[in-house]
C-alpha positions as CSV (number, residue, x, y, z in Angstrom):
1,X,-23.4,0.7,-15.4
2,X,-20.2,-0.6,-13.5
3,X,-20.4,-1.1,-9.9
4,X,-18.2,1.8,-9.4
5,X,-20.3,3.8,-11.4
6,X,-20.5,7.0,-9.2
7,X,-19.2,5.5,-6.1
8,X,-16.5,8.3,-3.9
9,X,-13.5,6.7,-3.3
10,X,-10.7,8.2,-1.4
11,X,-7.2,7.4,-1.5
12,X,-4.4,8.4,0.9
13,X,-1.0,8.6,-1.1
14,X,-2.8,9.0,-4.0
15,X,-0.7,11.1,-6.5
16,X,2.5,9.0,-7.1
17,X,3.3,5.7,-6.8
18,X,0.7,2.7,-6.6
19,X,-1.9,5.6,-4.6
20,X,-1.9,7.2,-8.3
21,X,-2.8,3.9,-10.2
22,X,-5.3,2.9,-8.4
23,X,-6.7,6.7,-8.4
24,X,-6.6,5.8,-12.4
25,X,-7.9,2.6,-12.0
26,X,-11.4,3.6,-10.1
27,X,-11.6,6.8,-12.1
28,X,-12.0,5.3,-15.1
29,X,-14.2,2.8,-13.7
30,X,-16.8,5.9,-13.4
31,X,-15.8,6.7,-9.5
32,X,-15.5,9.9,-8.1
33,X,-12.0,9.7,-6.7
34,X,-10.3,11.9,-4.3
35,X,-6.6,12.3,-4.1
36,X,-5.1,13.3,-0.5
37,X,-1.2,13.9,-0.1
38,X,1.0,16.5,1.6
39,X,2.4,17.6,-1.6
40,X,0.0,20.2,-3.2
41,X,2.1,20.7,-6.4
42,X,2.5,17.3,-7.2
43,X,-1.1,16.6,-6.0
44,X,-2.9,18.9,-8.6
45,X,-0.7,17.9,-11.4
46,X,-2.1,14.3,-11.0
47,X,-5.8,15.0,-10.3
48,X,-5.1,17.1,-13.5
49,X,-3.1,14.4,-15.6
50,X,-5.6,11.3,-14.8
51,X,-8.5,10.6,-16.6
52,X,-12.2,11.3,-15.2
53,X,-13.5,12.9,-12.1
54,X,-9.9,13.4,-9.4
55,X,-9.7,15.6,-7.4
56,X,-7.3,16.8,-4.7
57,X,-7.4,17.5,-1.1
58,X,-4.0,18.3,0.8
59,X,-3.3,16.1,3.5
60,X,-1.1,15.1,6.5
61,X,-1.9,11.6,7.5
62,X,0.4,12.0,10.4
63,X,-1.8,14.2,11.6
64,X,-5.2,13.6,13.5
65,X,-6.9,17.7,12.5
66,X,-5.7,17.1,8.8
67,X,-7.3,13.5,8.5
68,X,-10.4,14.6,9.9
69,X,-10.6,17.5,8.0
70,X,-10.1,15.5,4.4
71,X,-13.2,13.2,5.8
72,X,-15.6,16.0,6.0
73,X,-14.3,17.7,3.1
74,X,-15.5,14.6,1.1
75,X,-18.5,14.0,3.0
76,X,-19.6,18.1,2.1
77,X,-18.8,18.1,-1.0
78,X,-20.1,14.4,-2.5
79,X,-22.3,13.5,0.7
80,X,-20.8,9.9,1.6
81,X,-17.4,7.6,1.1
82,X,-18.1,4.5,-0.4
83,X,-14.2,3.5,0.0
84,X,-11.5,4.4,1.6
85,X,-8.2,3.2,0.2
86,X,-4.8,4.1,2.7
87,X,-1.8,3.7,0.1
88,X,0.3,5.9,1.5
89,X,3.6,4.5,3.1
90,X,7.0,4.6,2.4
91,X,9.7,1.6,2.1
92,X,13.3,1.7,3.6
93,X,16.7,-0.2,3.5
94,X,19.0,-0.7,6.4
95,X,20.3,-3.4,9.0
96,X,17.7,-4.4,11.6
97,X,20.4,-4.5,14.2
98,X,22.1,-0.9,13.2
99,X,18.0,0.6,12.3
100,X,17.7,3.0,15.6
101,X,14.7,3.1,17.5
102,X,13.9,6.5,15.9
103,X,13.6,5.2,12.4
104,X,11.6,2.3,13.6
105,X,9.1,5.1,15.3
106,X,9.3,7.3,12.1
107,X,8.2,4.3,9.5
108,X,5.5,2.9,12.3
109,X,3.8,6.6,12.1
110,X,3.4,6.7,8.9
111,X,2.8,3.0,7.3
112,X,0.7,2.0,10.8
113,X,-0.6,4.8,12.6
114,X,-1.5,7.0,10.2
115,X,-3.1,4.1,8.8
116,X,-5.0,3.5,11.9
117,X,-5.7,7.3,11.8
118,X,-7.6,7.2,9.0
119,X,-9.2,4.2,9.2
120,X,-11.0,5.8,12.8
121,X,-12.1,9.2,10.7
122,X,-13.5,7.4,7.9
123,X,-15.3,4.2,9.9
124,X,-18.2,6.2,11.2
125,X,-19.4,6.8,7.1
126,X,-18.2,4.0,5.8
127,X,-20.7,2.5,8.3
128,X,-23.4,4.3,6.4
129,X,-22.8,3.4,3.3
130,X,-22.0,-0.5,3.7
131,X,-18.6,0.7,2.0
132,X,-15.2,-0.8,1.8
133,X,-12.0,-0.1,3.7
134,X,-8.7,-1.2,1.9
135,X,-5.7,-1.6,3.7
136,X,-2.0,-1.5,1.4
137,X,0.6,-3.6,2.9
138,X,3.2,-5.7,1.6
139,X,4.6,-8.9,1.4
140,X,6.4,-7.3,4.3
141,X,3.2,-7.3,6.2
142,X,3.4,-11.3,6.2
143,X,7.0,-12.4,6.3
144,X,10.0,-10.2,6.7
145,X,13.3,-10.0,5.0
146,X,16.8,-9.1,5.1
147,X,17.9,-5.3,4.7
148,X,14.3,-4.1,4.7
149,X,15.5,-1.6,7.9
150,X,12.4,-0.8,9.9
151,X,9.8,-1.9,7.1
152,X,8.4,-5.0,7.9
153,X,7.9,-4.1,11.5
154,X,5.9,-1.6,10.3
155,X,4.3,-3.8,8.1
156,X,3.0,-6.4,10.5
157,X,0.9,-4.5,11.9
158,X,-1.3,-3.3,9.0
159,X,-1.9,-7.2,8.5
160,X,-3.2,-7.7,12.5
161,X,-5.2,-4.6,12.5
162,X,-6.7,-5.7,9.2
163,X,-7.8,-8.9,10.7
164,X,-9.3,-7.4,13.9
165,X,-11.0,-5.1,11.7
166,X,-12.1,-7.6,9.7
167,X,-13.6,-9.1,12.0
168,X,-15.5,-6.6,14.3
169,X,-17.0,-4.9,11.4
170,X,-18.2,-7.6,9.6
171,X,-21.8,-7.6,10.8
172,X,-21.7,-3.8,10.5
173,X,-21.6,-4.3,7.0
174,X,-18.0,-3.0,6.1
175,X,-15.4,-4.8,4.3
176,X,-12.1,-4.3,4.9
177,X,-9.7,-5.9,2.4
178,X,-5.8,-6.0,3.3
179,X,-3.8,-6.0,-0.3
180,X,-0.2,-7.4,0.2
181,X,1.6,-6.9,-3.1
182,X,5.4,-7.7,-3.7
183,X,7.5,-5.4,-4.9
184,X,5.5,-2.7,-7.7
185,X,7.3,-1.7,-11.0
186,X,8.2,1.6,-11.5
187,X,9.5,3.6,-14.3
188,X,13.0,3.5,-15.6
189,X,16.0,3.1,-13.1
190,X,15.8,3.5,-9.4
191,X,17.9,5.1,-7.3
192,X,15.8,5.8,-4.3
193,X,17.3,3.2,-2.0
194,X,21.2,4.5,-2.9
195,X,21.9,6.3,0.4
196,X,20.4,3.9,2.7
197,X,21.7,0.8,1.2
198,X,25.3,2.1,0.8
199,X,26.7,-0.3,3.4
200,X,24.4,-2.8,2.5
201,X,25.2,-6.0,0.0
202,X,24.7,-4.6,-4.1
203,X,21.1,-6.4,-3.9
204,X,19.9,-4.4,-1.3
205,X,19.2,-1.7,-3.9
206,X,16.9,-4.2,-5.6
207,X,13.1,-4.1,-5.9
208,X,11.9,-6.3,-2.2
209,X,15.9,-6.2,-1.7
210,X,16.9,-8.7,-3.9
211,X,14.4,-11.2,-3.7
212,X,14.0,-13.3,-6.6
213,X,10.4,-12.0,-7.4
214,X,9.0,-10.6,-10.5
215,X,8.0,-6.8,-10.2
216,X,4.0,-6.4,-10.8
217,X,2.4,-3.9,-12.9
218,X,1.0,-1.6,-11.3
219,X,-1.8,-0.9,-13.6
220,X,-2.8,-4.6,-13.7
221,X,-3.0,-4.8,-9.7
222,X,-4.5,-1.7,-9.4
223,X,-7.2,-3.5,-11.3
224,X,-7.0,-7.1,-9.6
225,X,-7.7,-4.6,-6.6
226,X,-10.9,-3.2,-7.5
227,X,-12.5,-6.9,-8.4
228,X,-11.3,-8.4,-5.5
229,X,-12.9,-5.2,-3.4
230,X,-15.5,-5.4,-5.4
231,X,-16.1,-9.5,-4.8
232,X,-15.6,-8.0,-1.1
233,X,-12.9,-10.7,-0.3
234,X,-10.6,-10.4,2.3
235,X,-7.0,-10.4,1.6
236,X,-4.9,-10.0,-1.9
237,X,-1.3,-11.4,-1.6
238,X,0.2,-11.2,-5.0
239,X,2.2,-13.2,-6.6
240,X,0.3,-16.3,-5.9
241,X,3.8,-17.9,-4.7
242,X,4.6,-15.8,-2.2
243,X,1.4,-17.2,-0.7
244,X,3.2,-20.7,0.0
245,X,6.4,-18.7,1.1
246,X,4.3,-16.9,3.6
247,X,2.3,-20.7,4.5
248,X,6.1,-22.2,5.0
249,X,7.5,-19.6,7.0
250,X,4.5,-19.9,9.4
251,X,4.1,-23.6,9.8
252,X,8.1,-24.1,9.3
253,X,10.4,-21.0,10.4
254,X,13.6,-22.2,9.9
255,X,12.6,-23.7,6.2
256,X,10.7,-20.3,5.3
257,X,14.3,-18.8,6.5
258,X,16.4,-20.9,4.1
259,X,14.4,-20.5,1.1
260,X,14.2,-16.5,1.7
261,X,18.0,-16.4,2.5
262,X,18.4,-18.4,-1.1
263,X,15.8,-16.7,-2.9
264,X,17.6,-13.4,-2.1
265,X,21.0,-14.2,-2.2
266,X,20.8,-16.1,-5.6
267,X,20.0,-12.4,-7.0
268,X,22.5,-11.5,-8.8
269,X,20.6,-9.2,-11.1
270,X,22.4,-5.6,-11.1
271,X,20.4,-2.4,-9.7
272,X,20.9,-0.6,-12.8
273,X,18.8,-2.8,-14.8
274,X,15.7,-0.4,-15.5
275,X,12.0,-1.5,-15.2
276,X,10.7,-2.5,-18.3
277,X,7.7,-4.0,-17.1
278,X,4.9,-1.3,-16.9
279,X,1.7,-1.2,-18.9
């Protein structure tokens, strides 16, 4: 028998994107995943798509009566959480000097407070059960880069929460994880970033905006994720070379500035180009 053998996991942003592989991945690890989203429609239609026990609960993460209503509907209806993955989030393009302070509040409700919303409603079971709390972030969450809008300022954040967390509920018996993935593959050709990057360079439209980085599988991080929760470790920053970006820009700012500003504008790849590399 696995180790997630039975285990309820729930996961915020869970039916599209990286939220539905990883509701996949721990299904078919024998967990008892639940699915929250605000889109009912599109949140049935994956609980009924994926393999092994899914299922749904409609839910606003913006909002503190919906959150704590999706804890105790989990908690009646399987008794405990054994983890609690927040995936959902949402990426943008855009100048940081043109981004208004409205679309800097709108992206820090919902990839940081909401995150910090759910993370208070589910701490007081996850204390029960020894369980695990994983935190999605980004690269973004560790260095930022051009035409990413409000993103990474919403990202930093999920990083230094992470750590506190980390920290103070450590000898409660809770791990917290913080998963910073570059940009995730998707299928066939994207067009989601067209409006906002329309006064932006041609690269903006780009996967991480043009950084010279390989796109990950999603299905093969979802399942890096669950070993490395698993192996309770701390923190997940994939690909390993981002790692050293991340070490350069810290120690060295200007350097870590150069090698971004190269890395990205030595992108020439066009934004047609489809995504080929999904498993």
């Amino acid at each position: 028998m696995g180790y997630w053998q039975d285990k309820v996991v729930v996961i915020t942003g869970g039916s599209a994107g990286f939220g539905r592989s990883l509701a996949a991945s721990y299904a078919a690890s024998g967990a008892n995943v639940v699915i929250a989203a605000r889109g009912q429609q599109r949140l049935e239609a994956t609980a009924e798509a994926l393999p092994g026990r899914v299922s749904p609960v409609v839910t606003d993460v913006t909002d503190d009566a919906s959150v704590n209503q999706l804890v105790k509907t989990v908690v009646d209806e399987h008794g405990t959480i054994d983890a609690w993955v927040n995936a959902a989030g949402r990426s943008s393009r855009g100048w940081a000097t043109s981004t208004s302070p409205a679309e800097f509040a709108e992206l820090l409700e919902l990839n940081f407070l909401a995150l910090v919303r759910c993370c208070r409603a589910a701490l007081p079971v996850l204390k029960k059960s020894a369980g695990h709390l994983v935190n999605i972030g980004s690269l973004a969450s560790r260095i930022a880069g051009p035409y990413l809008g409000a993103y990474p300022a919403s990202k930093f954040p999920v990083a230094a929460y992470s750590q506190q967390l980390r920290m103070e509920l450590e000898s409660e018996g809770v791990h917290v994880l913080l998963v910073c993935p570059g940009p995730i593959a998707r299928e066939g050709t994207s067009t989601r970033y067209d409006r906002q990057a329309r006064n932006l360079p041609r690269k903006a439209r780009l996967p991480g905006a043009g950084a010279r980085i390989k796109q990950l599988c999603p299905n093969k991080l979802a399942r890096r994720v669950l070993l490395v929760c698993q192996q309770r470790r701390p923190e997940l920053v994939v690909p390993w070379n981002a790692r050293v970006l991340c070490a350069i820009a810290m120690l060295f700012p200007r350097l870590g500035d150069r090698i971004l500003n190269y890395v990205t504008r030595h992108n020439e790849q066009p934004y047609e180009q489809p995504v080929t590399n999904i498993e």
